[in-house]
C-alpha positions in Angstrom: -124.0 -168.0 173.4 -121.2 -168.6 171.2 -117.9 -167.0 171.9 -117.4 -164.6 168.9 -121.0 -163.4 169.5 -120.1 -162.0 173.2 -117.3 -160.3 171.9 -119.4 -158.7 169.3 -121.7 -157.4 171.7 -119.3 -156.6 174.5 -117.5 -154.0 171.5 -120.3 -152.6 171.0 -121.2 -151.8 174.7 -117.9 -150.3 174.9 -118.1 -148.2 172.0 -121.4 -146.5 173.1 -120.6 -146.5 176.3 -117.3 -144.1 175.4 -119.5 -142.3 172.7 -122.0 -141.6 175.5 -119.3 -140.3 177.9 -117.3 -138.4 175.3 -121.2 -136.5 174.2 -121.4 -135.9 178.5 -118.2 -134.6 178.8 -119.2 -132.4 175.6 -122.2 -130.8 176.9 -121.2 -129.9 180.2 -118.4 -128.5 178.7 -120.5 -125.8 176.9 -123.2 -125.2 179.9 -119.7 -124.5 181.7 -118.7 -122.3 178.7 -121.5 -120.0 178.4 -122.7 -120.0 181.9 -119.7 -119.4 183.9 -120.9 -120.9 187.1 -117.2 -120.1 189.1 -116.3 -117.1 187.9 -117.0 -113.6 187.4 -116.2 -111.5 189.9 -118.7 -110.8 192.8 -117.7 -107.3 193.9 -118.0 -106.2 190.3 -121.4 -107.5 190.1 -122.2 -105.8 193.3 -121.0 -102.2 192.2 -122.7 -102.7 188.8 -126.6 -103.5 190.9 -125.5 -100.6 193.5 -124.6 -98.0 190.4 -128.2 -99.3 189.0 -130.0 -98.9 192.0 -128.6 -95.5 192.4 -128.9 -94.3 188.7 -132.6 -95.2 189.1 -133.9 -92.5 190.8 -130.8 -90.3 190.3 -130.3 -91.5 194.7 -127.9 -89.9 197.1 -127.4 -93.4 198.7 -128.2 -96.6 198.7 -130.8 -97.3 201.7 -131.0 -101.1 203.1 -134.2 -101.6 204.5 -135.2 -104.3 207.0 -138.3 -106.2 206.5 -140.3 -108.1 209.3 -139.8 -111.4 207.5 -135.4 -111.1 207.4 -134.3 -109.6 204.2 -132.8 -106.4 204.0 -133.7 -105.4 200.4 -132.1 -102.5 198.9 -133.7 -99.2 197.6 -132.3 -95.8 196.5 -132.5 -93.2 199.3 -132.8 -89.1 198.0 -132.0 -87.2 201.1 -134.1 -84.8 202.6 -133.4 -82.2 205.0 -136.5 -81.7 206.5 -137.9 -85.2 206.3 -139.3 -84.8 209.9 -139.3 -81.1 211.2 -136.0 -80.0 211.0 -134.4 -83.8 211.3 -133.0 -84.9 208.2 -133.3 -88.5 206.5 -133.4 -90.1 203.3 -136.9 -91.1 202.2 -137.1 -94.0 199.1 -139.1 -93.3 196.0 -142.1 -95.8 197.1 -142.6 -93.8 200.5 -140.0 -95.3 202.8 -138.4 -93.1 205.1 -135.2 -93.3 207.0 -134.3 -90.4 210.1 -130.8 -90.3 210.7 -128.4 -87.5 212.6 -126.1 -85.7 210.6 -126.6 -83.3 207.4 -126.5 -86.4 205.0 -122.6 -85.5 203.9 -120.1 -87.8 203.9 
């Protein structure tokens, strides 16, 4: 190999190598850009899906049910006083009901 011919071709590694890094650094600038992956704020997020749930079925609460499998997955709960007899609780609109004590204020 002659000397000026390594040279050459070591430039040009170089060169696309930093072209290659500076187009990286470019892209996951952008994804960064439009997806926001650290920020936003979670509590925000979490009263917008609670305001949703609720606005759903026009809801007096929100009711956190437990399933067998682990999750407690969220549902809007419409009180009603005589869910069971005279006991009040909050039944979901997909037949879910929830006894509790108390008149469902406050």
């Amino acid at each position: 190999m002659i000397p000026m011919q390594f040279a050459v071709d070591t430039s040009m590694l170089l060169i696309g190598g930093f072209v290659f890094v500076l187009i990286f650094l470019a892209i996951v600038g952008v994804v960064i850009r439009y997806t926001d992956p650290f920020g936003g704020e979670p509590w925000a997020d979490f009263a917008e899906a609670c305001r949703t749930i609720v606005d759903s079925e026009n809801a007096d609460a929100i009711i956190f049910l437990p399933y067998s499998d682990g999750p407690l997955i969220p549902k809007p709960g419409i009180y009603d006083r005589e869910l069971l007899g005279g006991k009040g609780g909050y039944r979901t609109p997909d037949g879910d009901r929830i006894y509790v004590d108390g008149d469902g204020v406050g």
